[in-house]
N, C-alpha and C positions, 0 to 999 in steps of 0.2 A: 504493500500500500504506500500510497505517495502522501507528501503532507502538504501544507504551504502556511505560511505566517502571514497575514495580511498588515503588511508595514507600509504602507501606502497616508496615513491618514496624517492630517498639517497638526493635532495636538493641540487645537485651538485652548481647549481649554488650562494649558498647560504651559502657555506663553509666560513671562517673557524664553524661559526655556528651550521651549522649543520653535525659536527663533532659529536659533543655532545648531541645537541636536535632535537632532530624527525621535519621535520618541521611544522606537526600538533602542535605540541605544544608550536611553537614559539608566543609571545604574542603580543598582540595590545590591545592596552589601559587597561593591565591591566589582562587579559584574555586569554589564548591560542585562537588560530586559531578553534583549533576544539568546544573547548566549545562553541563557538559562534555560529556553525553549530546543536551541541547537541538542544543549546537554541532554537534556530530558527526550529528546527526540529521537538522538543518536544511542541512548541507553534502553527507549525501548523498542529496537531496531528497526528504526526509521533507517531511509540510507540515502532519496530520493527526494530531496526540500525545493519547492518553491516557494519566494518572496516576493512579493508584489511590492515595488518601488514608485515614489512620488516628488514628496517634497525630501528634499537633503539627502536623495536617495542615491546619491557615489558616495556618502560614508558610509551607508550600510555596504555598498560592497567593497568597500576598500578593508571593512572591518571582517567581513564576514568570506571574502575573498571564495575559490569554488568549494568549500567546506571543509577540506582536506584534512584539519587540524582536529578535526571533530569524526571524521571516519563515514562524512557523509558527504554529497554530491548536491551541490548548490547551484540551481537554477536562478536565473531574474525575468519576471513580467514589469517591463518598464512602462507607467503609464504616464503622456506626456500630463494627464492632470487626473489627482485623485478622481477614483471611478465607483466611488464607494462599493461595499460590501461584492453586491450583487453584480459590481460591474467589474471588478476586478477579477474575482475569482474568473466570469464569464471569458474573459481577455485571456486569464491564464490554462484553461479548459486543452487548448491542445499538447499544454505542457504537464497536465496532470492525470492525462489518459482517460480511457474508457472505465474502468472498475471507480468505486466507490474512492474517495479519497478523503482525509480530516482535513480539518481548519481550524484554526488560533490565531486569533487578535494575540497582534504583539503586543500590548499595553497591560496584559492580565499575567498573573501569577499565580499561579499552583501546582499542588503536589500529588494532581491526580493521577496513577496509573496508565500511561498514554498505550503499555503495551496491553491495556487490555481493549482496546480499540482497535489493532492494527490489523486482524483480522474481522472486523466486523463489517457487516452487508447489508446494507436496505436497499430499499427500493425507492425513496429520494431522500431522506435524511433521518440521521437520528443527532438527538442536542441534550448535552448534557448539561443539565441545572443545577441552580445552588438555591439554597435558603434566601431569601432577602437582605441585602444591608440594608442598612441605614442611610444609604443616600437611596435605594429605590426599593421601599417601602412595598410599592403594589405589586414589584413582580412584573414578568412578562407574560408568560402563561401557564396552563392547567396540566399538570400531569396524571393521566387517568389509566389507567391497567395498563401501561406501557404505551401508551401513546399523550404524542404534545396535540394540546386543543390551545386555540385560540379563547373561543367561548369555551363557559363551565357546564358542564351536568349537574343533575339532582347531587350526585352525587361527590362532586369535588367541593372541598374547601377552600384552600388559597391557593391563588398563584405562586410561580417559584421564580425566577431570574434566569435568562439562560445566561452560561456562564462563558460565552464567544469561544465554548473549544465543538466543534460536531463533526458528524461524518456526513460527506453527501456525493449523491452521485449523480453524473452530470446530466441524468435525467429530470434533476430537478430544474434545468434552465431550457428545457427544450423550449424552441418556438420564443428564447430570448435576444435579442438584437445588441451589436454591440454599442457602448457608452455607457455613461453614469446612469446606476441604480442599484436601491439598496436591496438587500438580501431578505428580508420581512416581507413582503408582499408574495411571494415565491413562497416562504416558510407557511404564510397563513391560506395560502389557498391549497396546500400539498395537506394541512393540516385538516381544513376542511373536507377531503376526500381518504381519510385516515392514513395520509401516508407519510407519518410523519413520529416515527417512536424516539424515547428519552429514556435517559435514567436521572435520578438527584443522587447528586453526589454531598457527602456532607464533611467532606476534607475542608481541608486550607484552602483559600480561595480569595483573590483581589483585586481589585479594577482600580488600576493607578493613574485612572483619566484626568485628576485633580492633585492641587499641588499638597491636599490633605489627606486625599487615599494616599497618595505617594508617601508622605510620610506614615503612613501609617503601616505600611507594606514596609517601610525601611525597617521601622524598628522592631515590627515581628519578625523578620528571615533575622538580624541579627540577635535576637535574645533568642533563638531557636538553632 
């Protein structure tokens, strides 16, 4: 299975910082964001990485160069302008083959099991969820006997967050055109046709889009 990190995105929120540094490359404890993903990737035998590139995106490969260092093979989808979620991946699609493939937002941190993904198959996605923080309270959506719903059932209670790591397969962009567009519109109508399963994950887990997740993320990997 192939992967890809979507590193494409300007960090608005995250300025003045990431004026100058890509937010893949911003560090925690020591380490950019992305090598942490590299690491993790490569350990649960990834071998095959795409990067979606944008803004400040010749340091991410000056940085991350053909992966070699890490015992993995490093691809780039260069886009002359972020193409969000849905439009990136779409652009990168003949580089990530036919078979299902994962996704991770570079910006996120955790210590999920990635090797327990690397064989996994759907038939357009599966997204792994977390618990709620605190900066997003409502959650994104319903996780119900194994499948992501948009809308609830009688029977579900809260939403969960998805947590920007999933599997998909490039069945879910059929009949997609190329340019900018997000990845959610695709998610909620595969959803509505049940084809769309999850698991919650209730590991470590952090979204470092903000210059106070980010510290917050700092100071947990380091007292851990």
């Amino acid at each position: 299975m192939r992967a890809m990190i979507l590193a494409a995105g300007r960090g608005e929120r995250l300025r003045p910082i990431t004026d100058h540094t890509p937010k893949a490359l911003i560090e925690v404890a020591g380490k950019p964001l992305l090598q942490w993903h590299l690491e993790n990737l490569a350990r649960a035998g990834f071998r095959e990485v795409i990067i979606n590139l944008a803004h400040l995106g010749e340091q991410i490969q000056e940085f991350a160069g053909n992966g070699e260092r890490w015992g993995i093979n490093i691809h780039y989808s260069i886009e002359k302008e972020a193409l969000e979620t849905g439009g990136g991946i779409f652009q990168a699609l003949p580089l990530l083959g036919t078979s299902p493939f994962l996704v991770i937002n570079a910006d996120i941190w955790t210590d999920f099991p990635l090797y327990k993904l690397r064989n996994h198959h759907c038939s357009h996605a599966h997204l792994v969820m977390v618990d709620n923080p605190k900066h997003h309270t409502e959650g994104d959506f319903f996780l119900n006997h194994g499948l992501v719903k948009a809308v609830g059932g009688k029977s579900v209670v809260q939403k969960l967050t998805f947590s920007g790591l999933g599997i998909y397969n490039p069945a879910l962009f059929a009949g997609c055109n190329a340019g900018k567009f997000s990845l959610i519109p695709l998610l909620k109508f595969a959803m509505a046709n049940s084809k769309v399963t999850g698991e919650a994950y209730t590991g470590h887990w952090y979204d470092s889009g903000t210059e106070g997740r980010l510290a917050s993320l700092r100071a947990f990997v380091v007292a851990n």
